[in-house]
N, C-alpha and C positions, 0 to 999 in steps of 0.2 A: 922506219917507213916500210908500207908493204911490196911486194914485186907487181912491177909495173906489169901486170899480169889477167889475162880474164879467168884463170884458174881459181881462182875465188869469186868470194859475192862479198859485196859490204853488208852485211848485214842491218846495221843500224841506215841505212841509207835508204832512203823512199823517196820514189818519184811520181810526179803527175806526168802526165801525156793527155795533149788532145790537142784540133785541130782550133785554129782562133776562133775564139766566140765561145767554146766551150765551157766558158768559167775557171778556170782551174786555176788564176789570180787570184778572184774572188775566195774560192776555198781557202789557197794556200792561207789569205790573211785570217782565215776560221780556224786553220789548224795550229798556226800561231800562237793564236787567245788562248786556245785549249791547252795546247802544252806549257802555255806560262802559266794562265790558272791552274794545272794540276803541281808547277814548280818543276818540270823534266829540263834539265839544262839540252837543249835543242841550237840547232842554226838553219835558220830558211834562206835559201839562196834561188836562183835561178840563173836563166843559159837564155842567153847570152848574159853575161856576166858584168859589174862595173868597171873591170878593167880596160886598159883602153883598145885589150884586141875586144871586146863585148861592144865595145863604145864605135869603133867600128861597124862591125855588123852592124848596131844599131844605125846607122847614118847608110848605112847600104840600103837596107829595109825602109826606111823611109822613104827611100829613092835620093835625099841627097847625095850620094855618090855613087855612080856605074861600079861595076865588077862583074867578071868573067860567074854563071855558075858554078864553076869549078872552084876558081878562086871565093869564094864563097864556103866552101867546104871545108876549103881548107882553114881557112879564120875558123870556124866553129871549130875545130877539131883541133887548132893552137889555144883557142880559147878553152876550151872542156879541160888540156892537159892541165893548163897552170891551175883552174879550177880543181880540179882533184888534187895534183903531186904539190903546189905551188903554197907558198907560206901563208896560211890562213885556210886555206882549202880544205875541201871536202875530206880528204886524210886525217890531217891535221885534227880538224873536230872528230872527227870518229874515235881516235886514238884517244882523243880528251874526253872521252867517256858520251858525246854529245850524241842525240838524235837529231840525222839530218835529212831534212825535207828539201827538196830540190824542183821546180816548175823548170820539165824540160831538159833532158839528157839525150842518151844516144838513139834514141827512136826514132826522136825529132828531127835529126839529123839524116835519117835513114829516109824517113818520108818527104819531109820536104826538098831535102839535095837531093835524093834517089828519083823526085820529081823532076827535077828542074837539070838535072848534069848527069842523069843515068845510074842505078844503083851501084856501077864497079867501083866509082871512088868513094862517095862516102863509105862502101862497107870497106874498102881498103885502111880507109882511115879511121874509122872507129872500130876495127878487129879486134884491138888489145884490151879496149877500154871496159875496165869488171863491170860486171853485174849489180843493180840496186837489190836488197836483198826485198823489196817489194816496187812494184810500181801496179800505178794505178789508172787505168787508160779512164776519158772521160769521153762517153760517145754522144756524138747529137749530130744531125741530121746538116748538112753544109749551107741548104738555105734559111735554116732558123738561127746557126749561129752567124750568118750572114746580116740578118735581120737584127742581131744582138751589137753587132759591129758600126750598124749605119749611124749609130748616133754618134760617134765619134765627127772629128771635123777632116779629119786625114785618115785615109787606110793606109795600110803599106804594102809594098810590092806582093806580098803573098795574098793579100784579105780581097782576093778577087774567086767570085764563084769557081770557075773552070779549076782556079788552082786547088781551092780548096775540096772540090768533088777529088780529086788526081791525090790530093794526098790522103783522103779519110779514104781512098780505096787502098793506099800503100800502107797506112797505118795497121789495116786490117789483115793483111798479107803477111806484114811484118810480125805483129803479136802472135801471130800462130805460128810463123817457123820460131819464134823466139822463147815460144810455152814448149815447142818441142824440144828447145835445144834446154830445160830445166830453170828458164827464168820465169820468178811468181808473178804473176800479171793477172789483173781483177780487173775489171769493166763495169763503171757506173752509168748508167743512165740521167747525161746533163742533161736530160730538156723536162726532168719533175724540176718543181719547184726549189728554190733556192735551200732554203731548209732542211727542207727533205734528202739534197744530194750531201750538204752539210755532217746531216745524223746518219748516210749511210758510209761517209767516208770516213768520218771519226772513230765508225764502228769496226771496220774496216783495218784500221790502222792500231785502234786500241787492242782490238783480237792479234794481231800481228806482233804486236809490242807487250801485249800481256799489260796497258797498262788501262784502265775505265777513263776513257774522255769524254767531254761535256760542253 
């Protein structure tokens, strides 16, 4: 296993980032298709995670259960570990030769805790945590993926405008100290067409991976 270390990048590791409503679900199950139709042994996962610290946060986020911002931080940041280091985990596949697509890592954590409990602790606690050897930020404007959101029958604690203005300003803050400190980070424009952001991130990922997706 490798050192629990941000001195490396996973290379085969790829992330989406964006704020809710962005799409980046949507895609994830397009990049899916494409890597099983071309046959690349892959694993798509996502953060919060089915574990039950993931299962957690999920019940926090929905509002069924109170928690401290703080403590908030910290679940995501027990959860991300056993996600990576923990049996089955992002390690795990990597080392198994797999490409791993991930909706949501340490960014996410940076901007929405760094919104909500101030950035010293989430960057505390995500300090160690490596590098994806690509991610992919999905940008679109707070009151159109707002708009994308309404159809749903429950939001959750975060899918409120003011949050989500707060954290697409952190997001953006964040990718540029994080392009300076030599993480790859790419920016597509969610608010073209479905399709369209589909063949721009396939393209994206295929150039990255050397592999033609479709």
């Amino acid at each position: 296993m490798q050192s629990q270390d941000t001195d490396f990048t996973l290379k085969n590791f790829i992330v989406l980032e964006g704020i809710d409503g962005s799409g980046t679900s949507t895609q994830m199950r397009n990049v899916e298709a494409a890597l099983s139709k071309k046959g690349l042994p892959h694993m798509i996962s996502a953060e919060p995670t089915g574990r039950p610290e993931g299962q957690l946060i999920r019940n926090i986020l929905r509002g069924e259960l109170d928690a401290d911002p703080g403590t908030v931080a910290y679940l995501f940041a027990s959860d991300r570990h056993q996600h990576l280091y923990g049996k089955g985990g992002i390690i795990e596949a990597l080392e198994a030769g797999k490409l791993v697509i991930c909706d949501r890592y340490v960014l996410s954590s940076l901007a929405y805790q760094g919104s909500t409990c101030g950035k010293e602790l989430p960057e505390y606690l995500n300090a160690r945590f490596p590098a994806p050897g690509l991610m992919v930020f999905f940008k679109i404007d707070p009151e159109r993926s707002l708009q994308r959101l309404n159809s749903r029958n429950k939001l959750e604690i975060y899918e409120k405008i003011h949050m989500q203005k707060l954290v697409s300003i952190a997001y953006e803050s964040i990718i540029a100290e994080k392009i300076s400190q030599g993480w790859n980070i790419r920016t597509i424009d969610a608010e073209k067409p479905i399709e369209q952001v589909r063949h721009e991130l396939l393209s994206i990922i295929g150039d990255y991976t050397g592999f033609a997706l479709d």
